[in-house]
C-alpha positions as CSV (number, residue, x, y, z in Angstrom):
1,X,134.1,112.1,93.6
2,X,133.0,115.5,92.5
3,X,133.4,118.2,95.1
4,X,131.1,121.1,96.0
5,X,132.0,123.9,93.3
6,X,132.0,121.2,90.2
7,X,128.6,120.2,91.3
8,X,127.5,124.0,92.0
9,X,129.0,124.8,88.2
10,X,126.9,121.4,86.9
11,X,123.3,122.3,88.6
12,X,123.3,125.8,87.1
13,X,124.3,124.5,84.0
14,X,121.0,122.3,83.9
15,X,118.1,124.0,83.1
16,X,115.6,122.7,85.4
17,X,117.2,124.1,88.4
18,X,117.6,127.5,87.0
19,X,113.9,127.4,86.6
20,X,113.2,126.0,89.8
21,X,114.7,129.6,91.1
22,X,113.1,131.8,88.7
23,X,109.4,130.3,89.4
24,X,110.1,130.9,92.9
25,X,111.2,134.6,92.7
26,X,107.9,134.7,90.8
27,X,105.5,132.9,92.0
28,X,106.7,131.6,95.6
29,X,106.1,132.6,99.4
30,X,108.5,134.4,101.1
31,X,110.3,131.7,103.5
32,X,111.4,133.7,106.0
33,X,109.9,133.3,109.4
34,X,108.4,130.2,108.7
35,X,108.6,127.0,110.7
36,X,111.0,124.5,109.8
37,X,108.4,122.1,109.0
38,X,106.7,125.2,106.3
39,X,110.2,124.9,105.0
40,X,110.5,121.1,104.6
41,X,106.7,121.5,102.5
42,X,107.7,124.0,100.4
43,X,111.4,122.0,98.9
44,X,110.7,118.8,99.2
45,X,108.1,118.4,96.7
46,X,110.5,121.0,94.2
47,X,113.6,118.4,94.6
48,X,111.5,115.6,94.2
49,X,110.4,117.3,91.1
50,X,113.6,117.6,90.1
51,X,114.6,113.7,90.9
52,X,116.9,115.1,93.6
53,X,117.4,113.3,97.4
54,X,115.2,115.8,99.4
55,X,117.8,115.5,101.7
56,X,118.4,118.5,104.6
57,X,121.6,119.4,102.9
58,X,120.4,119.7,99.3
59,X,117.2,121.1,100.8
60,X,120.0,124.0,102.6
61,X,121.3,124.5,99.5
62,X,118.1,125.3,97.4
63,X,116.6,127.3,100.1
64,X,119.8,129.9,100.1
65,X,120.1,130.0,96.7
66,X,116.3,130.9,96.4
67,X,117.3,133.2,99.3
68,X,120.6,135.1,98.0
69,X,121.3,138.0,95.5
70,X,123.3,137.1,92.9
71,X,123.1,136.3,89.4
72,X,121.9,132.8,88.1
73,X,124.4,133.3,84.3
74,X,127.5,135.3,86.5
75,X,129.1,132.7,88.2
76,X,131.2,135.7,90.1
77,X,128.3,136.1,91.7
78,X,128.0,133.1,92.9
79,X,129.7,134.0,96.3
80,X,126.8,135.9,97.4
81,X,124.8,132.8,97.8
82,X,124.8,132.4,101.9
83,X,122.7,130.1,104.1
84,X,119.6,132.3,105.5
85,X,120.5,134.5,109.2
86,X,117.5,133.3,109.8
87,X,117.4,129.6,108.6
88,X,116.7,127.3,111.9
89,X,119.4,125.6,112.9
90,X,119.9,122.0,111.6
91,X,120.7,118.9,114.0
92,X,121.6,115.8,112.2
93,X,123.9,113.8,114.8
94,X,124.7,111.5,112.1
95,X,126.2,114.3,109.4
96,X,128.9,117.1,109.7
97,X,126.6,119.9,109.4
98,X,129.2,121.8,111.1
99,X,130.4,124.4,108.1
100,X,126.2,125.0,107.1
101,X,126.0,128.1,109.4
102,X,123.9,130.8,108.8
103,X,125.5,134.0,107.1
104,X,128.2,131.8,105.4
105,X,129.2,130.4,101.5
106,X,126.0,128.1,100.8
107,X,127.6,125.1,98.4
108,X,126.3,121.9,97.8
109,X,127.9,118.8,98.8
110,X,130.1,116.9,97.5
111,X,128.7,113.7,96.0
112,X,129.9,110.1,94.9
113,X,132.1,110.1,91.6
114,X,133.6,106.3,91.8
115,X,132.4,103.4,93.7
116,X,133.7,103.4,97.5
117,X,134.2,106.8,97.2
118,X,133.3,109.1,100.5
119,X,130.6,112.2,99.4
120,X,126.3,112.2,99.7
121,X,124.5,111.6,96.9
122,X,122.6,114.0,95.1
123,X,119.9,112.0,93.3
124,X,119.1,108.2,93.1
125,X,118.5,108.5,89.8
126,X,121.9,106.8,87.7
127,X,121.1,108.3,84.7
128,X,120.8,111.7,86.0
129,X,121.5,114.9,83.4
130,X,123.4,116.3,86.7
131,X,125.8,113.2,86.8
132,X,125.9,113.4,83.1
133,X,127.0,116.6,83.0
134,X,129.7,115.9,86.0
135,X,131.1,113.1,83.9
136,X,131.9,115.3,81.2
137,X,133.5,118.4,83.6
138,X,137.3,118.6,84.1
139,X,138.5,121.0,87.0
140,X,138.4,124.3,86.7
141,X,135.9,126.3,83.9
142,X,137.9,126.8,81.1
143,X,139.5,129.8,79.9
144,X,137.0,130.4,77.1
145,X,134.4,130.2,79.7
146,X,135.4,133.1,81.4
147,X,133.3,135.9,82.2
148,X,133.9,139.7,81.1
149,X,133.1,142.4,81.8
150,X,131.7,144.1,85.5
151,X,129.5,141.7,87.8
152,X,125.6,142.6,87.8
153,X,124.6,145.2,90.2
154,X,121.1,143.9,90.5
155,X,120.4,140.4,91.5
156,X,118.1,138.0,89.4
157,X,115.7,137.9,92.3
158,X,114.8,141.4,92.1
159,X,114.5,141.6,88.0
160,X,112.1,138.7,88.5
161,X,109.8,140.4,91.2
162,X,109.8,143.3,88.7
163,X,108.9,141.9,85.9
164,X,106.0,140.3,87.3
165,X,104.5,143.4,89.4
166,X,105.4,145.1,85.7
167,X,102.8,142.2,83.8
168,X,100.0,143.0,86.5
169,X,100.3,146.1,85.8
170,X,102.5,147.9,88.1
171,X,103.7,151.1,87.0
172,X,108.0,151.8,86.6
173,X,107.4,153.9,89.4
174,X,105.4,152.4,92.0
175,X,108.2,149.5,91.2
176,X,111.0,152.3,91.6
177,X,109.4,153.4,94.8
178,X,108.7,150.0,96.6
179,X,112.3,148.9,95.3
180,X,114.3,151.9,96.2
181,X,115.2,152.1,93.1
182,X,117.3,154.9,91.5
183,X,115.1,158.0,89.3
184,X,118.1,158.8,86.6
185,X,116.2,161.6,85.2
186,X,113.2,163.0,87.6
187,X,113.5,166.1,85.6
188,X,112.3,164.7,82.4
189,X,110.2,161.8,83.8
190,X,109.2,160.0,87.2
191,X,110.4,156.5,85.5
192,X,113.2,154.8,86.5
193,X,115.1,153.6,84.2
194,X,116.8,151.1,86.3
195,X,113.5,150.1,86.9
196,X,113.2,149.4,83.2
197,X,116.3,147.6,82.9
198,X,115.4,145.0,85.6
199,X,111.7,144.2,84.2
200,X,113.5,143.8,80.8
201,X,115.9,141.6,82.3
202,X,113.3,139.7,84.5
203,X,110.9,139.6,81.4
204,X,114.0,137.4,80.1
205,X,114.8,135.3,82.7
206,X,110.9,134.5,82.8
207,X,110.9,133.1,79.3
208,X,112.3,130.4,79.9
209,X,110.0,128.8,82.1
């Protein structure tokens, strides 16, 4: 069985679910304060999509993550993705739902490695890139993987929603204004270049859809 951080590492190494992020930061509604049932239209059809059990737990999962700051390449920053304060709560009698409170760690669940084996499964589908990607991973990332330098102190989700206001043309500083965003150098000109920086990196992100 594959537990909760390998399968974390092996959807954000596939491609289709960091796309399935970045379209929504683009192009998505904002899911806060709608109904449960809103909710359940909005990610079903997107883990279907993605041949994934729309299940309430991977649904969870998708929602924070679509939710949280952090960055989709920095796996530091991983830690910021947390279940919704305002996600309804879930009752399932039949699943431990117990640890998926609101305001805490979002991670996936485990899933089934070896037949017998207690975990949920994560897609139907055998022949899954997810599961092929699981069958290749080995504990921990290793040491050539590691990450250097300072963690990102902007979150993909906001470099996204930049980069598109910026391509329907949004000035820097209306961006810099409805984003609080720092004005480095108001003496020599009302853009931001932090505002820069984030529809450059959103711009990136954005190609790869």
């Amino acid at each position: 069985m594959w537990n909760c951080t390998q399968v974390e590492r092996a959807l954000f190494a596939w491609r289709d679910w960091r796309n399935s992020l970045i379209e929504h930061w683009a192009y998505g509604m904002n899911l806060q304060g709608i109904s449960l049932r809103a909710l359940q239209n909005v990610v079903e059809p997107i883990l279907r999509k993605l041949d994934l059990i729309p299940s309430r737990a991977n649904g969870i999962y998708w929602i924070s993550c679509a939710c949280s700051d952090f960055s989709i390449r920095d796996r530091r920053t991983w830690e910021r993705i947390i279940i919704p304060p305002w996600l309804p709560p879930i009752i399932n009698p039949g699943v431990d739902f117990t640890y998926l409170k609101a305001g805490k760690r979002a991670y996936p669940l485990s899933i089934f490695g070896q037949e017998g084996e207690e975990g949920y499964p994560l897609t139907q589908n055998n022949k899954h890139v997810i599961l092929e990607t699981l069958s290749k991973m080995r504990g921990r990332p290793k040491q050539k993987e590691a990450i250097r330098g300072p963690s990102p102190s902007y979150p993909d989700r906001l470099a996204v929603k930049c980069a598109v206001m910026k391509n329907e043309g949004v000035t820097y500083v209306e961006i810099a204004k409805k984003y609080k965003l720092k004005i480095t150098k108001p003496e020599l000109s009302l853009q931001s270049d932090t505002a820069r920086y984030l529809v450059r990196k959103g711009r990136q992100l954005l190609t790869t859809l």
